[in-house]
N, C-alpha and C positions, 0 to 999 in steps of 0.2 A: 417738620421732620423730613424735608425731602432730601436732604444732602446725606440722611442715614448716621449723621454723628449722635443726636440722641438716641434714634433708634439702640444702634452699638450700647451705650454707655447702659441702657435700660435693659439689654439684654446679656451684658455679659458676664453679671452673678449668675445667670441659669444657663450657660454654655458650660457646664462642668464637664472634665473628661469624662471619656464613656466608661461606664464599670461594667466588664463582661456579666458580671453573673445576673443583673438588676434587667427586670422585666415590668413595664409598669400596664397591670390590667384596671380597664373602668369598671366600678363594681357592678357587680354580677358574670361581668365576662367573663373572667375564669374560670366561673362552671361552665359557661358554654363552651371554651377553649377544650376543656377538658371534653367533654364531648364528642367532640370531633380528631381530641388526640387518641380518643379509645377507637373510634372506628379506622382506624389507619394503625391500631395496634400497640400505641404509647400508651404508658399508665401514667408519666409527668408531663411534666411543661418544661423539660431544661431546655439548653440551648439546641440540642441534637432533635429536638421534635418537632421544636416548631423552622419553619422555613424562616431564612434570610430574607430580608427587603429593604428597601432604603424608599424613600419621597425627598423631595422637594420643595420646600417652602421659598417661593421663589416672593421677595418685596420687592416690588419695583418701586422704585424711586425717582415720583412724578415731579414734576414742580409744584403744580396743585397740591399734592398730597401722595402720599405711601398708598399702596394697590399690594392687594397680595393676588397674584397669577394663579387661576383653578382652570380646569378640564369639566367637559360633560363627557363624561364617556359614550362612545355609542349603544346603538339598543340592542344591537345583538350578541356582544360577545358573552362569555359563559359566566363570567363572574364581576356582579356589579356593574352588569347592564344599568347604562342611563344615569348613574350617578356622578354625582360632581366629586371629583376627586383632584388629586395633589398630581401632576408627572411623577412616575418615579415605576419601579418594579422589581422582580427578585432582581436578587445578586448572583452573577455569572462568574464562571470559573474564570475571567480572563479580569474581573476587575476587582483593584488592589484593597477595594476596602469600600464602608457602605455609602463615602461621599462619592467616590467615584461610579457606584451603579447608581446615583441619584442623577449625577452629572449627564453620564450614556442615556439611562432610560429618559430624562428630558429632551434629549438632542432626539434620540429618537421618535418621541411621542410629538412634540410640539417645533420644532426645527430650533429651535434655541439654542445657538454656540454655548457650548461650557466655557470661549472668553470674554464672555457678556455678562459671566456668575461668577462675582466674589462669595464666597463660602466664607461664613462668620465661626461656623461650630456646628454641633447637634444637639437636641434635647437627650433624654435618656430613651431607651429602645420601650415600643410602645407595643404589645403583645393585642392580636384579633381575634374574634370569636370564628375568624377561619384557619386559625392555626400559622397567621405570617408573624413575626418577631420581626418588626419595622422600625427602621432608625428615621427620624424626621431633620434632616439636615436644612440649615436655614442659607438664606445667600439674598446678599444685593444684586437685583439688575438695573443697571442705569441704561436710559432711553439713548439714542433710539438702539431699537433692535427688529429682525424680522423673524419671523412663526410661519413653521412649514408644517401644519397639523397631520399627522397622518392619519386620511380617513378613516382605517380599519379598522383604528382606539378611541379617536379625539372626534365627536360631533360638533363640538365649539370651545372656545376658549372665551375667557371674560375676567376679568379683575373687577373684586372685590376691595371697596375701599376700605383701607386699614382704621380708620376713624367710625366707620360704621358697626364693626363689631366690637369696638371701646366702648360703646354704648350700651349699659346691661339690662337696657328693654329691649335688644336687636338680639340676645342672645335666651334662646326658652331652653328649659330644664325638664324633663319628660320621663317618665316611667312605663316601662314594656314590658310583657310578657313575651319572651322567646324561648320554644323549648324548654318550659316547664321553669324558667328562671326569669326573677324580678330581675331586671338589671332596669339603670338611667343614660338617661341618651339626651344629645345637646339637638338642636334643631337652630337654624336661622335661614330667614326668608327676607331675600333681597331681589328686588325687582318679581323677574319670572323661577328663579333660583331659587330650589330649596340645599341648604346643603344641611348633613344630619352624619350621623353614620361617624366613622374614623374619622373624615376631615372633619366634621366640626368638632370632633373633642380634641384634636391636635389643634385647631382654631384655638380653643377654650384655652389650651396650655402656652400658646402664643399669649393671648391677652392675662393670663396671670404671672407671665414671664415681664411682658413690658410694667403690670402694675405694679411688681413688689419684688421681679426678679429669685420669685418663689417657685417650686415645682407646684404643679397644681396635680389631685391623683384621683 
């Protein structure tokens, strides 16, 4: 898969255009959504309440093998201290749409030129129990490239082999109690790396994209 032509071919039933009004929540989060859209004074979930955001699924394409590119975020910032996440962040008033704040917020989080990232498409927008309404844009980087992390967001940077989470003993399925709501949550432990949270269930919707070119929800 390093050349990205299967990859392509395995993913491009599930690149469907974006339909504004489709918000896809993992069960339970929606009532947590909701939650937090009432203390900020929403009674829904439309497009007006929850904030804009775009990520990053960056595949690098190794010769060895596909690598998907993650973040550890640092420990202190306010939200999602220490977590492995995707590049990416809100959408600014200066960028034309949510591939292009995926493109900016990478270049700025990790030093990664946007002409190192071919952009494939997006999945559908992916709704958070913090109230972001997140588009997950997908893109090939082919080697070499250089990473300027910026300390202030980025404590390390690591790729995760794409083979590794094909494997569905590498991926656990878990049930939480948050705020008074059952919801399930993905978890995978790689090396010192736990990732859980948003990025693995956008994880989870990547590997049921390349197995059946299916949405996973």
């Amino acid at each position: 898969m390093s050349d990205g032509r299967d990859l392509l071919d395995r993913l491009n039933r599930a690149l469907a255009p974006r339909r504004a009004s489709e918000v896809v929540f993992g069960p339970g989060e929606r009532d947590l959504a909701q939650q937090q859209m009432l203390k900020r004074g929403f009674v829904g979930l439309d497009a007006a309440a929850l904030k804009p955001a775009a990520v990053l699924i960056p595949l690098v394409l190794r010769p060895e093998g596909t690598t998907i590119l993650l973040t550890e975020r640092t420990s202190h910032l306010a939200d999602h201290a220490g977590q492995i996440s995707f590049p990416g962040g809100r959408l600014e008033p200066d960028d034309a749409d949510a591939i292009a704040a995926a493109l900016r917020e990478t270049e700025e989080e990790i030093g990664l030129a946007r002409a190192h990232v071919e952009v494939l498409g997006h999945f559908e927008d992916y709704g958070t129990v913090t109230g972001y309404r997140v588009t997950p844009v997908i893109g090939f980087v082919r080697p070499p490239f250089d990473l300027t992390p910026d300390p202030h967001e980025v404590a390390e940077i690591f790729e995760l082999p794409l083979e590794f989470i094909l494997q569905p003993t590498n991926v656990q399925r878990l049930r939480e109690t948050r705020g008074g709501v059952l919801r399930d949550v993905y978890e995978i432990s790689y090396g010192k790396w736990r990732v859980w949270g948003f990025t693995a269930r956008i994880l989870v919707r990547l590997i049921a994209a390349l197995d059946e070119g299916a949405p996973a929800r």
